[in-house]
C-alpha positions in Angstrom: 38.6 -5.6 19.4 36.3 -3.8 17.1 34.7 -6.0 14.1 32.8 -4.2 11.2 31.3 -6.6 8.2 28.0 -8.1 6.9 26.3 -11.3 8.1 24.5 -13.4 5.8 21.8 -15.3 7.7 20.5 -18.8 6.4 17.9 -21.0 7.9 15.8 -24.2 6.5 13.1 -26.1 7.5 13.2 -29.7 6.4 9.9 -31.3 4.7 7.5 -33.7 6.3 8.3 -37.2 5.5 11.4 -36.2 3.8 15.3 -35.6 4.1 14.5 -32.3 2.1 15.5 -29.4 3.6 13.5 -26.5 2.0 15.3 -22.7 2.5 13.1 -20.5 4.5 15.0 -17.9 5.1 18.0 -15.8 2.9 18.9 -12.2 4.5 21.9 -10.0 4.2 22.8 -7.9 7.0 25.0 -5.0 6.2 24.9 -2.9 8.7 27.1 -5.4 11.5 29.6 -3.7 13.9 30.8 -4.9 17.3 33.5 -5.2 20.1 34.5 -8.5 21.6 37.1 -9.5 23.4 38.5 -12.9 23.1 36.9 -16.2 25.2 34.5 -13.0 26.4 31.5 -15.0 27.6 28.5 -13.9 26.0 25.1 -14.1 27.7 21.5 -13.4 26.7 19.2 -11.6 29.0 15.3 -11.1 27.9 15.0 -7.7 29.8 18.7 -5.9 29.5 20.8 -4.8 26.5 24.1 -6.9 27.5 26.3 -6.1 23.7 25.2 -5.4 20.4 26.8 -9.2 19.4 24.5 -10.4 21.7 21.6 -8.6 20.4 22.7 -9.4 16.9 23.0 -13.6 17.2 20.0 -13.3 19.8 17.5 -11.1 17.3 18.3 -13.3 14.5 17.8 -16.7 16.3 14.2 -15.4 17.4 13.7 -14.1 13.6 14.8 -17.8 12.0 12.2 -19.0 15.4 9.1 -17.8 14.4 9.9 -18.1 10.9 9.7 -21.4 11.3 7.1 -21.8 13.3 5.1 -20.3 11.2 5.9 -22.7 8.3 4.5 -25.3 10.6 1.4 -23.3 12.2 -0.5 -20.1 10.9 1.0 -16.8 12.8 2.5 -19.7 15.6 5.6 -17.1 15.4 3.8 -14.2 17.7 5.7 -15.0 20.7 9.3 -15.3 18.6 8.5 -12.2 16.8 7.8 -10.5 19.8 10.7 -10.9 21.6 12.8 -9.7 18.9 11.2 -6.6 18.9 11.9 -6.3 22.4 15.4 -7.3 21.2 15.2 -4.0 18.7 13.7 -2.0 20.8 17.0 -2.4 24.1 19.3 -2.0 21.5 18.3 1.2 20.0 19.7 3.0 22.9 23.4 1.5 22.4 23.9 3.3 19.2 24.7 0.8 17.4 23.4 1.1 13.6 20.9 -0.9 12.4 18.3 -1.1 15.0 16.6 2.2 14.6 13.9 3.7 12.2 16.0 6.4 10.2 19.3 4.3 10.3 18.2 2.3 6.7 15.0 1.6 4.8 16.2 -2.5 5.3 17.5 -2.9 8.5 16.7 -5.1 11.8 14.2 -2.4 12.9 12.3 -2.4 9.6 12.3 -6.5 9.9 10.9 -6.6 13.2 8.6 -4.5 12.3 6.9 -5.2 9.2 7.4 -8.9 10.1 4.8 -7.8 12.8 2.6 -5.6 10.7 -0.9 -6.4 9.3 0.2 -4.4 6.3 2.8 -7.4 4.9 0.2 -10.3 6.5 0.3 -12.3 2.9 4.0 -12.9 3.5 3.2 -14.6 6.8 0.3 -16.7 5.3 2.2 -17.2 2.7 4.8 -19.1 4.8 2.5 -21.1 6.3 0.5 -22.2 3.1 3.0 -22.9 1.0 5.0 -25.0 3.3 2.0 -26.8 5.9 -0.3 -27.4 3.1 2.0 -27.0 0.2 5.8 -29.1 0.6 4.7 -30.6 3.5 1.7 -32.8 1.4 4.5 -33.3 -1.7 4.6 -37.5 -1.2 1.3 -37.4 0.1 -0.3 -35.6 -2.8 1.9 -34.2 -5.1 -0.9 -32.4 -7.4 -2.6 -30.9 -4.5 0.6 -29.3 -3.0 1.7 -27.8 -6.0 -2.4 -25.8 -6.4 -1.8 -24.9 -2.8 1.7 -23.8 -3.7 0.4 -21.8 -6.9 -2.4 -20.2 -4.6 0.0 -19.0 -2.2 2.2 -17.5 -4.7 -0.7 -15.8 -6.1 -1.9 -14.1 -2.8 1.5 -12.2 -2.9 0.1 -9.7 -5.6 -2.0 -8.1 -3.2 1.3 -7.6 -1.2 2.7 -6.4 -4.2 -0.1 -4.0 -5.4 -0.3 -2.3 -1.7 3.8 -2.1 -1.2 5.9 -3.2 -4.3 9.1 -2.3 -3.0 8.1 -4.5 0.5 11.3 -5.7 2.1 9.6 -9.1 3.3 8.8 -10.0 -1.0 12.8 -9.8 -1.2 13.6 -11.5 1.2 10.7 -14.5 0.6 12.5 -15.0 -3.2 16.1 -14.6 -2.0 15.4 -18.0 0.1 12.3 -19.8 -2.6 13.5 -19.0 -6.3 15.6 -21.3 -6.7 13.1 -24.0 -5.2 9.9 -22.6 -7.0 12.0 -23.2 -10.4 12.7 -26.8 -9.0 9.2 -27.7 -7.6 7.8 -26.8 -11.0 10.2 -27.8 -13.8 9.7 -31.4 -12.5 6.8 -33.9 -11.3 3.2 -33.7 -12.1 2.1 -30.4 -13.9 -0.2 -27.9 -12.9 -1.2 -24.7 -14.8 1.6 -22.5 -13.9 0.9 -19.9 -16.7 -1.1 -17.0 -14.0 1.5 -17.5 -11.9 4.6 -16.8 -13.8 2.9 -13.9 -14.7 2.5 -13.0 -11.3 6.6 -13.9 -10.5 7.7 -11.6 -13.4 5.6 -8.9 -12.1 6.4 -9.0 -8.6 9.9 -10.5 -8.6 11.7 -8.9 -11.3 15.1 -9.3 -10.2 14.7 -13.5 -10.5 13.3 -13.1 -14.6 16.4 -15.9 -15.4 15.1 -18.3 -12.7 11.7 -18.0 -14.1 12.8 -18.4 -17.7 14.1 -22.2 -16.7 10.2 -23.2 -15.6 9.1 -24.7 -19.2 
């Protein structure tokens, strides 16, 4: 059987000495079409192209992977990252949409790729900052985290100046706007005035979510 439709993909990371579970990732994938057959086993091979369903759940997994792991070390994604790009680069020859350059400006190629790229590196930092050295030292330090959090919004300018229209900005608001409205409408206060600035400029789309932050 043939299956079109869109896949949202959700992944969290929970918070040193907490039961927090903070959203690090938020993506919409609109571009999903595949056959399967029913109790049709499914297996992932590094090296070969076995079904674009495979290549879809197995891309993804590496993508929430190093994600994560860079939350918890700087760049310690590589490895993750680079298989998925092996992932994108087998399935291009399928056909299948989505995987290739010229199929979308936002698509599984485009992730992989500026995921990758030293062009987008505050996003990556960014991950790891605000998480390791910002959520992470919440109980610890509360006053400390939330600077560390404020810096690494900050650094996201400089994404913003050199690609304002940067598909990895989207998608690092989609899964943190919520939250940053949370971590700084309560607790102890920091000077948050630069930095909502700096959300209205580069994160347009969220101007209700940063109207809440008093």
């Amino acid at each position: 059987s043939k299956f079109d439709g869109t896949l949202q993909i959700q992944s969290q990371r929970t918070i040193f000495y907490s039961n927090y579970d903070s959203p690090v990732l938020n993506i919409l994938d609109k571009d999903i079409s595949f056959t399967y057959q029913e109790f049709q086993p499914l297996f992932f091979s590094p090296a070969v192209y076995e079904s674009n369903l495979v290549s879809l759940i197995s891309f993804y997994i590496y993508i929430i992977l190093g994600i994560n792991s860079d939350s918890l070390e700087f760049k310690g994604g590589d490895t993750y990252f680079e298989q998925a790009q092996r992932i994108v680069n087998l399935s291009q020859q399928s056909g299948a949409v989505g995987w290739k350059q010229n199929d979308s400006n936002r698509n599984r190629f485009w992730l992989s790729d500026t995921m990758r790229s030293n062009t987008f590196r505050e996003y990556r930092e960014v991950i790891y900052t605000y998480h390791r050295k910002g959520l992470d030292l919440m109980i610890e330090n509360p006053i400390e985290a939330k600077k560390n959090v404020v810096n690494a919004l900050l650094s996201l300018e400089n994404l913003y100046n050199r690609r304002p229209n940067a598909m990895l900005l989207q998608m690092f608001f989609d899964a943190k706007a919520d939250e940053i409205v949370s971590l700084f409408s309560d607790g102890p206060e920091v000077d948050f005035d630069r930095v909502l600035k700096v959300l209205k400029k580069i994160a347009p789309f969220y101007q209700p979510q940063w109207k809440q932050i008093k």
